[in-house]
SEVOVEX-55461 format. One line per field, with one value per residue (C-alpha): x, y, z. Coordinates in Angstrom, 2 decimals. Example, Ala and Ser with C-alpha at 12.3 -4.5 7.8 and 13.67 -1.06 7.14 Angstrom:
BEGIN
east <- c(12.30	13.67)
north <- c(-4.50	-1.06)
up <- c(7.80	7.14)
***
This chain:
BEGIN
east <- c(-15.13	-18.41	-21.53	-23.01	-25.35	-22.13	-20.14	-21.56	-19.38	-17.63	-16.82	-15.06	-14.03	-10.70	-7.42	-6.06	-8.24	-9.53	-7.04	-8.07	-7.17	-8.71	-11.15	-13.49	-17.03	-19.97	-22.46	-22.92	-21.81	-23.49	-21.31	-24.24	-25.39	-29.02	-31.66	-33.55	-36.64	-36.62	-36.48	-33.86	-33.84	-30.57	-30.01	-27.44	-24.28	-24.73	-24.99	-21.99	-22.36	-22.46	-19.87	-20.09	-20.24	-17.31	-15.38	-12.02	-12.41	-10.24	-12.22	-13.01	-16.40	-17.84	-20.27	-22.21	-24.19	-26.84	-26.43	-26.69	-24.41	-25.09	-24.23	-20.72	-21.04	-20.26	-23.32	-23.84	-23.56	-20.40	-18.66	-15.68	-14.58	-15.27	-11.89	-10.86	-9.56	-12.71	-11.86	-14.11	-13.93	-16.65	-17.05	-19.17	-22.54	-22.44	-19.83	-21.35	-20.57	-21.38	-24.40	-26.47	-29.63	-32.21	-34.80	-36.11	-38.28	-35.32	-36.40	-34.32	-35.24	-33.02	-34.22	-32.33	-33.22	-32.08	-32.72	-32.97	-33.95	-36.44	-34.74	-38.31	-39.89	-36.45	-38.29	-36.04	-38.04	-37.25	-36.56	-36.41	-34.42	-35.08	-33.75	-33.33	-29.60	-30.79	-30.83	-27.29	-25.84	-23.67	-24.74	-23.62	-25.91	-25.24	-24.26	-26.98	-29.91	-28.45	-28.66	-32.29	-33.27	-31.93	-33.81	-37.14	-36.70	-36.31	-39.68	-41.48	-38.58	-36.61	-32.92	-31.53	-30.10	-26.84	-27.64	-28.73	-25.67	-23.00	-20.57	-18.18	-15.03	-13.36	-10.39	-12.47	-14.54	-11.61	-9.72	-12.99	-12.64	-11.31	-10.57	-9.85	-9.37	-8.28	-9.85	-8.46	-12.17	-11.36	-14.01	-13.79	-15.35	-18.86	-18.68	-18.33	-20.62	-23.66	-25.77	-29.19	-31.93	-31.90	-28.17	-28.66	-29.79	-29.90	-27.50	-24.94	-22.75	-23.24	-22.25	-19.40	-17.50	-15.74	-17.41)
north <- c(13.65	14.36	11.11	11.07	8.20	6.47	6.36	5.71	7.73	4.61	6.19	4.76	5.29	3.94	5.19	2.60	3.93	1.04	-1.78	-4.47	-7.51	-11.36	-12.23	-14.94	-14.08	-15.39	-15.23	-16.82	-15.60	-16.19	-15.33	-15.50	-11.58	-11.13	-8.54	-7.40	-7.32	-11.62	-14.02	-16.76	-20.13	-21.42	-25.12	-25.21	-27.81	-28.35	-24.97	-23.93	-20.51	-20.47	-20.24	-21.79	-19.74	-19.63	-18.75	-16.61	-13.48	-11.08	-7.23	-4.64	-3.08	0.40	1.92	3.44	6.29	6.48	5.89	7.34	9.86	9.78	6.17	7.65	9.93	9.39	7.36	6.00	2.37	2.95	5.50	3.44	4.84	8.46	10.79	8.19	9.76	9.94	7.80	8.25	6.17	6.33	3.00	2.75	1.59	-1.59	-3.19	-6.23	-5.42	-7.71	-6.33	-7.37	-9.78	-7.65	-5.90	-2.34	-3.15	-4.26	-8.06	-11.20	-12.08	-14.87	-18.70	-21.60	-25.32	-28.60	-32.60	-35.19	-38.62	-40.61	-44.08	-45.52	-44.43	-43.48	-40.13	-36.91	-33.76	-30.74	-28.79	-25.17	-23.79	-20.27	-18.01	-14.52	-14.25	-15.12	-11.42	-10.68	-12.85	-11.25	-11.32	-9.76	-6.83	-4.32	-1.17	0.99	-1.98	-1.57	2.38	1.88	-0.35	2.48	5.14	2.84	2.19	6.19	6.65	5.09	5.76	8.53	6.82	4.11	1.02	0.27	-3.53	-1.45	0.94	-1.61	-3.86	-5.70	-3.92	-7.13	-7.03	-7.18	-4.34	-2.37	-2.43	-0.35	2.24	6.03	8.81	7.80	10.84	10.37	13.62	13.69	13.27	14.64	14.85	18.76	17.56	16.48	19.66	22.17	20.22	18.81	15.79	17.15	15.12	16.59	15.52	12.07	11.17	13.53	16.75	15.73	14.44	17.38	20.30	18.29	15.62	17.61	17.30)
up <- c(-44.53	-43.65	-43.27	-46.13	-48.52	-49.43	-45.84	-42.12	-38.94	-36.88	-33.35	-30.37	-27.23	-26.37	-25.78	-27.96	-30.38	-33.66	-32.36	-32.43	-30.10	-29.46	-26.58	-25.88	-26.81	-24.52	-27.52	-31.03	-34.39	-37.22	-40.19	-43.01	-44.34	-42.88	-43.00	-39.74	-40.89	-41.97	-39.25	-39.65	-38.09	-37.21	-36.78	-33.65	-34.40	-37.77	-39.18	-40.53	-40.84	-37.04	-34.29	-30.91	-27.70	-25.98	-29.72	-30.02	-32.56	-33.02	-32.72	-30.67	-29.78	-31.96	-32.04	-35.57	-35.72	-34.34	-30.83	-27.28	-26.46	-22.42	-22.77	-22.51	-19.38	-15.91	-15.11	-18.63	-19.12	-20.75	-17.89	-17.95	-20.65	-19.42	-20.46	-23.21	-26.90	-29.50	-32.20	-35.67	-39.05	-41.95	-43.43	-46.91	-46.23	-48.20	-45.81	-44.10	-40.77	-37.45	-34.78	-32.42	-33.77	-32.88	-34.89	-35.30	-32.11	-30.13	-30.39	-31.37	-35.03	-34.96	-33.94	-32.25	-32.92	-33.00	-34.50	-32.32	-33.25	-31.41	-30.61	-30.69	-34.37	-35.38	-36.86	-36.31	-34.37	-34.04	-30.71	-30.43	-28.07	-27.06	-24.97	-23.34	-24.32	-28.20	-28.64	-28.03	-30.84	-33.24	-37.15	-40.24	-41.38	-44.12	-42.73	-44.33	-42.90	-39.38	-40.00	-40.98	-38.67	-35.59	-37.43	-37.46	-33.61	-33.56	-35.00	-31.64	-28.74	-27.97	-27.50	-28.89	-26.57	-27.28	-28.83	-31.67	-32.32	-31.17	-33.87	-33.68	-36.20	-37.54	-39.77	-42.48	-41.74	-40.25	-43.84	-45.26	-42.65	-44.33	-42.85	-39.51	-36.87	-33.23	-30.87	-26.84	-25.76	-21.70	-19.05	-20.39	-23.13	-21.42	-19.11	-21.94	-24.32	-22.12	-24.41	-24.39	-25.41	-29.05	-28.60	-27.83	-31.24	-33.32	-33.19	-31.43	-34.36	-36.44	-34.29	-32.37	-34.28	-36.24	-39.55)
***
């Protein structure tokens, strides 16, 4: 299968290729469908479309093209995972999928608040709590609006960060993956295919990945 208007390439970089396993995220989730482009306020504790920091999931990290292939070299802010097997999924774009809460500027659309009632008046106020971390919560976008969103942050910057390609593959979204492939992705790889910077973002897919 090749990407097309109905299916978006999933890729990882793992030797144990799409499993997935639980861990402790650091970050909120916010389970409710959102678009990038509408800021949503989030009422902390009584929202119940939210989980708490500090929450088990069960996932593992992917990342949906686009994204930045030199990410994955030897000084890339993924080199760990240097001379790990190339692991590639399409997934229709209609599947809700969970990414970082940032928008096509690479800024946190999402807002934190909370009720607190003054023991004098007995009137509730609110209290927004902000902060620098807000950006890293996990929401659930449609596939084809996180797509759009990279390709809008393409339009002003030459690479995209990887808060905008990363998602978290649930087992939800990992039940609408087709056509899964698994590639021995060696150090090899990077020396007989160098990421240029047409590569990064652009190419790279298309004359590598095995369409």
């Amino acid at each position: 299968m090749t990407q097309t208007d109905k299916y978006i390439r999933i890729v990882r970089y793992a030797n144990e290729q799409f499993q997935l396993r639980e861990f402790i995220l650091s970050e909120y989730i916010y389970h409710g469908v959102v678009n990038y482009s509408e800021p949503v306020e989030i009422q902390i504790d009584s929202d119940p479309l939210l989980t708490s920091k500090s929450s088990t999931i069960e996932a593992c990290y992917c990342h949906f093209y686009l994204f930045d292939t030199k990410a994955f070299g030897p000084k890339g802010i993924m080199g760990m995972r240097e001379g790990h097997d190339l692991n590639i999924g399409y997934m229709p774009v209609d599947q809700p999928v969970y990414v970082r809460a940032v928008n096509e500027k690479n800024q946190p659309f999402i807002k934190y608040y909370r009720m607190a009632e003054n023991p004098f008046d007995h009137v509730m106020y609110r209290f927004d709590e902000q902060s620098t971390t807000d950006r890293f919560t996990w929401v659930k976008m449609k596939l084809s609006d996180a797509v759009q969103r990279n390709k809008e942050y393409l339009k002003h910057n030459e690479v995209v960060p990887e808060k905008l390609s990363e998602m978290l593959l649930t087992t939800d979204s990992k039940s609408a993956l087709t056509d899964v492939i698994h590639k021995d992705y060696s150090y090899s790889f990077h020396k007989k295919y160098p990421p240029t910077k047409e590569d990064t973002n652009k190419s790279f897919f298309s004359r590598l990945l095995f369409r």
